[in-house]
N, C-alpha and C positions, 0 to 999 in steps of 0.2 A: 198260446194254445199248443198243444203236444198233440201229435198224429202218431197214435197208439205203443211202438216202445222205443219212438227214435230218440227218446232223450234219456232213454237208461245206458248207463255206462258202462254194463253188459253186453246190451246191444250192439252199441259205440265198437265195441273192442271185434266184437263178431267181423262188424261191417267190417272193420279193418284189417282185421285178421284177413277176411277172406280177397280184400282189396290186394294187399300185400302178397299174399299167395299169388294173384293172377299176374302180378307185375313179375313176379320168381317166374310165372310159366313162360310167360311170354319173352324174356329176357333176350336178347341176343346171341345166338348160336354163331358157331363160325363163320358159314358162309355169309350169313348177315353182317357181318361186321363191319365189310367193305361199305355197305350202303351206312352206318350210324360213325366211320370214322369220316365218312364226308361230310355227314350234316353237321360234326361237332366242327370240323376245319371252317366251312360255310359261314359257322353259325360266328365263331372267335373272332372271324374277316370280319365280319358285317358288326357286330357290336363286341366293343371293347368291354373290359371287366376295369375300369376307373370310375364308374358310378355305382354305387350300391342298388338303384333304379334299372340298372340295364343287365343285373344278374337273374332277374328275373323273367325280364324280354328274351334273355338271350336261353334260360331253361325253358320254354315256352317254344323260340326257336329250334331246340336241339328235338322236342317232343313232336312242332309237325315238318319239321323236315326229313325225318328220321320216317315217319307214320306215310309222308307223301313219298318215298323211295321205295319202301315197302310195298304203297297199296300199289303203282303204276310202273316202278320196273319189273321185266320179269328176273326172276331167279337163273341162274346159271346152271 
């Protein structure tokens, strides 16, 4: 069953397009960096890249650890 134009390919590309933009807005600035090169250090400790399985825990990892720095520390 299709719910109105989510399955035209146009559409597709819109959603994405505009997905893609917010991920370019939101990107990491300088002063951020400090809080996403931690998550990624955190993230490399805690799961190794030897299983193809854990490359994806571990981009998962880098998104809310990254997201949990952001929302509860404050900024400098």
């Amino acid at each position: 069953m299709r719910i109105g134009f989510a399955g035209r390919p146009w559409f597709r590309r819109v959603v994405f397009g505009w997905v893609g933009a917010l991920v370019l807005a939101g990107s990491p600035a300088v002063a951020r960096a400090d809080c996403l090169n931690e998550a990624i250090e955190s993230c490399n400790a805690d799961f190794s890249s030897l299983s193809d399985r854990l490359t994806g825990i571990r981009g998962w990892c880098y998104i809310i650890r990254w997201s949990w720095c952001e929302a509860f520390d404050p900024e400098p």
